[in-house]
Chimera marker file (.cmm) of the C-alpha trace (Angstrom):
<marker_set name="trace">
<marker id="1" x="-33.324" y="-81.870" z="-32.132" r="1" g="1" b="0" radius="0.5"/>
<marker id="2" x="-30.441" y="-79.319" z="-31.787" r="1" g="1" b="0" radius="0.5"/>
<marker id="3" x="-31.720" y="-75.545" z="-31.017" r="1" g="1" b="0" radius="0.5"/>
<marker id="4" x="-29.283" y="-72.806" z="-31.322" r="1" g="1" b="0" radius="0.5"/>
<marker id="5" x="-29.303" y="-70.637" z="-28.579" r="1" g="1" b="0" radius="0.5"/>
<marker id="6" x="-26.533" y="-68.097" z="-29.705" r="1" g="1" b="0" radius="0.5"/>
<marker id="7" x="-23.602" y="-67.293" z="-32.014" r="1" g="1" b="0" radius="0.5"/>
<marker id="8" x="-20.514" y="-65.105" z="-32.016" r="1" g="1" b="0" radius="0.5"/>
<marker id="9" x="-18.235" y="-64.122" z="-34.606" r="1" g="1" b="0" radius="0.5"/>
<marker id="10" x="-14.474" y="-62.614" z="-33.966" r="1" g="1" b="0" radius="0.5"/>
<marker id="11" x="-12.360" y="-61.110" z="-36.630" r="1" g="1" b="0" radius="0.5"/>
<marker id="12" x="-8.373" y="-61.250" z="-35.846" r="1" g="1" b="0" radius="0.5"/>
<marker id="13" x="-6.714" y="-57.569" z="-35.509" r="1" g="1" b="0" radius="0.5"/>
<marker id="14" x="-3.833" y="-58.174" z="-38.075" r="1" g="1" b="0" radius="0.5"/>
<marker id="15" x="-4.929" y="-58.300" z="-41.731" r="1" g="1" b="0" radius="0.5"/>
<marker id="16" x="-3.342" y="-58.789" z="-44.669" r="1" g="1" b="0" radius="0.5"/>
<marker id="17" x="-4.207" y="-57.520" z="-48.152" r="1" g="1" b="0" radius="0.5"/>
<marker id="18" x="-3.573" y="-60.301" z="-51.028" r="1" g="1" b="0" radius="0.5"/>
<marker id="19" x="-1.552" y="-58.084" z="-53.043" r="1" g="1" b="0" radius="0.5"/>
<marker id="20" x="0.659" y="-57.573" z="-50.124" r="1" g="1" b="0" radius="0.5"/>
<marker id="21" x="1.130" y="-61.165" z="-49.628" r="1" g="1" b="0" radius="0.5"/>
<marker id="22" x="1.668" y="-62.202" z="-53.144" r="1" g="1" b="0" radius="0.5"/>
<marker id="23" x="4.422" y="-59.372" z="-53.095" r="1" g="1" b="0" radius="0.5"/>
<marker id="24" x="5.933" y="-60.622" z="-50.027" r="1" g="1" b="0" radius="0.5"/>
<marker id="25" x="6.154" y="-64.548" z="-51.356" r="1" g="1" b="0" radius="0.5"/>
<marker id="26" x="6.555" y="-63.667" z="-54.981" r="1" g="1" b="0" radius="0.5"/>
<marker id="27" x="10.047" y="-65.370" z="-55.229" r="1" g="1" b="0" radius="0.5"/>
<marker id="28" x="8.994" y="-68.257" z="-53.708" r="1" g="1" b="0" radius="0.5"/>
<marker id="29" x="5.723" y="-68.555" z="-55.643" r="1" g="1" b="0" radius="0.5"/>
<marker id="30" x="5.093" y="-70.060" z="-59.492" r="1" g="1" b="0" radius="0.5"/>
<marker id="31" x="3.215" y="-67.536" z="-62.089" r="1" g="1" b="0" radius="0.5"/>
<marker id="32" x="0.645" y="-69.969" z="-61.643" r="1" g="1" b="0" radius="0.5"/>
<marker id="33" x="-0.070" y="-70.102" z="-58.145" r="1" g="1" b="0" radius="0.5"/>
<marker id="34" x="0.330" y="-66.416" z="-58.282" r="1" g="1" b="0" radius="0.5"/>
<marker id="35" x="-2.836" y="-65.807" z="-60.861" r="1" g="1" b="0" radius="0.5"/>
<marker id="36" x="-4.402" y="-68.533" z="-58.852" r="1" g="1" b="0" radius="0.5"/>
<marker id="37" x="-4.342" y="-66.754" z="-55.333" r="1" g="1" b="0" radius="0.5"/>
<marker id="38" x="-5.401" y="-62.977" z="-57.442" r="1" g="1" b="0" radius="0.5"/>
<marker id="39" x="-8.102" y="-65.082" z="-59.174" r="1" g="1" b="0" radius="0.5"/>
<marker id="40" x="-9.879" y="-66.171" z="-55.888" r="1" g="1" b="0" radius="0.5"/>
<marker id="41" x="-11.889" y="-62.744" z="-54.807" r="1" g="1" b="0" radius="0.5"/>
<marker id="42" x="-10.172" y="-62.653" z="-51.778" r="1" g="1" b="0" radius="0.5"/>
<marker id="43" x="-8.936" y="-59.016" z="-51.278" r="1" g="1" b="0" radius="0.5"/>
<marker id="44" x="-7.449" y="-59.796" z="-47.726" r="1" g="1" b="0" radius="0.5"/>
<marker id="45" x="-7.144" y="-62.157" z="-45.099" r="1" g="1" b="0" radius="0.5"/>
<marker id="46" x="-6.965" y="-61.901" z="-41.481" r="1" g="1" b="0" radius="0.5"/>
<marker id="47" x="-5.005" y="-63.773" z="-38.985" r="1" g="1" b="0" radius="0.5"/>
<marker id="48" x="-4.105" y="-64.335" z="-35.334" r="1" g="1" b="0" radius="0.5"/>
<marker id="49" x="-0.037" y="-64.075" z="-36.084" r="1" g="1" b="0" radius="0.5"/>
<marker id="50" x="1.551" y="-60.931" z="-36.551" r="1" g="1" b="0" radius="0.5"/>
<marker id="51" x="3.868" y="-61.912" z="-39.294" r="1" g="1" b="0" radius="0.5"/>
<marker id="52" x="1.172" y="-64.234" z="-41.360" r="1" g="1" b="0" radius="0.5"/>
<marker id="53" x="3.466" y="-63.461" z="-44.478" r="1" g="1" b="0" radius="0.5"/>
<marker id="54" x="7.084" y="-64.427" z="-42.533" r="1" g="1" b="0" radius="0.5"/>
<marker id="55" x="5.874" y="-67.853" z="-41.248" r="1" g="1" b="0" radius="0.5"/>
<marker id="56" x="4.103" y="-68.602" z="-44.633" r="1" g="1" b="0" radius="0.5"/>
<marker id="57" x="7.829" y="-68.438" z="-46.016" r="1" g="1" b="0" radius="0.5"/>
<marker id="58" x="9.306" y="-70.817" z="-42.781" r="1" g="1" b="0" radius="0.5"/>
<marker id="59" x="9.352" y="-68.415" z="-39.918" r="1" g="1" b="0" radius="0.5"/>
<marker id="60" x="8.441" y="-69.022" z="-36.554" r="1" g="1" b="0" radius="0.5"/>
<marker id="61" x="4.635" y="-68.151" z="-35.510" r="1" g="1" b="0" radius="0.5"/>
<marker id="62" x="4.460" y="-64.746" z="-33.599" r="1" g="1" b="0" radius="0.5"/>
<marker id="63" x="0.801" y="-65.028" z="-32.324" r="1" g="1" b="0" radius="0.5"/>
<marker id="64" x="-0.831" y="-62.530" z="-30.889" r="1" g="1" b="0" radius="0.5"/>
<marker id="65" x="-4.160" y="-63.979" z="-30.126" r="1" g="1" b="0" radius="0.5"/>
<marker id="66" x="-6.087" y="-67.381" z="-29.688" r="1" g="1" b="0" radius="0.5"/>
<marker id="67" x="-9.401" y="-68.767" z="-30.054" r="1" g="1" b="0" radius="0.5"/>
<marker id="68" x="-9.676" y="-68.392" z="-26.340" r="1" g="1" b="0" radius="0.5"/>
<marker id="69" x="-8.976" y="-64.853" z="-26.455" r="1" g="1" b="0" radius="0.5"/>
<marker id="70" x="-10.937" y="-63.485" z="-29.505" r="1" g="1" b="0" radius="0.5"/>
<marker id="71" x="-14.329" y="-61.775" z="-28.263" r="1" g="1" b="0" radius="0.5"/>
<link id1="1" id2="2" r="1" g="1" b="0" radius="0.2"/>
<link id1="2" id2="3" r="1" g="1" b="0" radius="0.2"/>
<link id1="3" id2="4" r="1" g="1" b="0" radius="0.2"/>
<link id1="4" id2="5" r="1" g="1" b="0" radius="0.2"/>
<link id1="5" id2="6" r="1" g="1" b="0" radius="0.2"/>
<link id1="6" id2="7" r="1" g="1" b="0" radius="0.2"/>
<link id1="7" id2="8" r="1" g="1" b="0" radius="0.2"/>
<link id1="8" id2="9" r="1" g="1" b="0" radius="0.2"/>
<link id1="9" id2="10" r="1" g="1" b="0" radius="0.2"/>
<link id1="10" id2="11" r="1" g="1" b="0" radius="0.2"/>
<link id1="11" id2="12" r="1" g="1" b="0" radius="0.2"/>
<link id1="12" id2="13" r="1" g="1" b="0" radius="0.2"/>
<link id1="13" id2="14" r="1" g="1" b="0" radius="0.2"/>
<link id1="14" id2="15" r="1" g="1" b="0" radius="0.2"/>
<link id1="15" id2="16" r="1" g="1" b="0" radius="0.2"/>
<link id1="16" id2="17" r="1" g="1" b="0" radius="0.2"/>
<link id1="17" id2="18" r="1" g="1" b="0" radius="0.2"/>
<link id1="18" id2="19" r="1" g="1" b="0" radius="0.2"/>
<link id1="19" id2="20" r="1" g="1" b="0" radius="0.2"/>
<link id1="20" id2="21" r="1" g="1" b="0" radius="0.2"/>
<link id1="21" id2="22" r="1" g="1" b="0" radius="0.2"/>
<link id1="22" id2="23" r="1" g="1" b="0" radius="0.2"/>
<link id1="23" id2="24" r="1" g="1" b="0" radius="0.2"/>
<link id1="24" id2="25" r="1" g="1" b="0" radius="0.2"/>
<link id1="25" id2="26" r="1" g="1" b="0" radius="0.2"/>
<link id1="26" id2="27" r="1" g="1" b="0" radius="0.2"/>
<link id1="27" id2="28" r="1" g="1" b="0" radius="0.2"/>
<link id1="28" id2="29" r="1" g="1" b="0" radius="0.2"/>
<link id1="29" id2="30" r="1" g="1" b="0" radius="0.2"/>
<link id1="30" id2="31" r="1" g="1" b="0" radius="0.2"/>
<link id1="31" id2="32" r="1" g="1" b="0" radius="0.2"/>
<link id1="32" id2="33" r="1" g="1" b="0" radius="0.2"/>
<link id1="33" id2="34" r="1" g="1" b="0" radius="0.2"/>
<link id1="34" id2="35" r="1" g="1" b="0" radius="0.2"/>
<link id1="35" id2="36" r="1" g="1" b="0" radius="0.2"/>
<link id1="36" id2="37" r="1" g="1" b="0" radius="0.2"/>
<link id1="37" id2="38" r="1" g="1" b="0" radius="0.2"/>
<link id1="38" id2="39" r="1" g="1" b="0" radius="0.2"/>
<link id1="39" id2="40" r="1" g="1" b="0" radius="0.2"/>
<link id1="40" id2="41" r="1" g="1" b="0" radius="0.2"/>
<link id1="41" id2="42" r="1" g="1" b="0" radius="0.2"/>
<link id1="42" id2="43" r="1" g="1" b="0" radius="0.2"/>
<link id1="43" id2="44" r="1" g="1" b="0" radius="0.2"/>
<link id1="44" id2="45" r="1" g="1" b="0" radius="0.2"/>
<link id1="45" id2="46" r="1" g="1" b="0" radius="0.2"/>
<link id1="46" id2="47" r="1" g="1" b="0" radius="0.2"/>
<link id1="47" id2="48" r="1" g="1" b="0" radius="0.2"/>
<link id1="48" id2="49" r="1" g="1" b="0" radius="0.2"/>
<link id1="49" id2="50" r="1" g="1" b="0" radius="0.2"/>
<link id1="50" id2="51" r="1" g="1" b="0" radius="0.2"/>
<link id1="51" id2="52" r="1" g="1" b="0" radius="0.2"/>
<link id1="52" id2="53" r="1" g="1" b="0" radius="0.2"/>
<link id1="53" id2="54" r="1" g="1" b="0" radius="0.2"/>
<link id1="54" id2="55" r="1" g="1" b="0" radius="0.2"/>
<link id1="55" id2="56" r="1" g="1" b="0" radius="0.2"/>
<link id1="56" id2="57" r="1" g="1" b="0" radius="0.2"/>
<link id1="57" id2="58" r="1" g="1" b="0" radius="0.2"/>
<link id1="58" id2="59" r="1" g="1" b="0" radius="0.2"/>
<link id1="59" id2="60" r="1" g="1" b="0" radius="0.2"/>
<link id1="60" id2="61" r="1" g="1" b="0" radius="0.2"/>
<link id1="61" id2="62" r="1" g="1" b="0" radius="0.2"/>
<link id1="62" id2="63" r="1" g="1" b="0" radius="0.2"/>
<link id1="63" id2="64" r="1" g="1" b="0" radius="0.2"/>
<link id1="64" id2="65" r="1" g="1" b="0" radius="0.2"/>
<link id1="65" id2="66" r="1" g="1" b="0" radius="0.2"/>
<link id1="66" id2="67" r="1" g="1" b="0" radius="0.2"/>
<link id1="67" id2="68" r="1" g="1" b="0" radius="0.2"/>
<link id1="68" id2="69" r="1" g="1" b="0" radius="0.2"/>
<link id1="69" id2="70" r="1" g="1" b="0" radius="0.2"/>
<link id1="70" id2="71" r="1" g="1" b="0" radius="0.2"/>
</marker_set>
């Protein structure tokens, strides 16, 4: 038997709204993946790397955070 003696939850500081990242990959992204990603619900994501949309398209990671450090 497993008992559960706590739980945490951290949110990343950067956050990105999905129409901001559609806009941002838009010429690299098909009409359909595009009505896929609006479709989902999801009205913005967050993320441990300052330029989440950049390294999406290729770009090096810029993190700002880890695991370790989110409390």
């Amino acid at each position: 038997m497993i008992n559960l003696m706590s739980a945490a939850t951290a949110t990343p500081q950067h956050q990105i709204k999905t129409t901001e990242l559609v806009a941002s990959l838009m010429h690299k992204l098909s009409p359909e993946l595009i009505n896929t990603i609006c479709s989902l619900g999801v009205d913005q994501r967050y993320s441990v790397m300052e330029n989440y949309a950049d390294f999406l398209e290729g770009n090096p990671m810029n993190a700002t955070s880890s695991s370790t450090t989110s409390a």
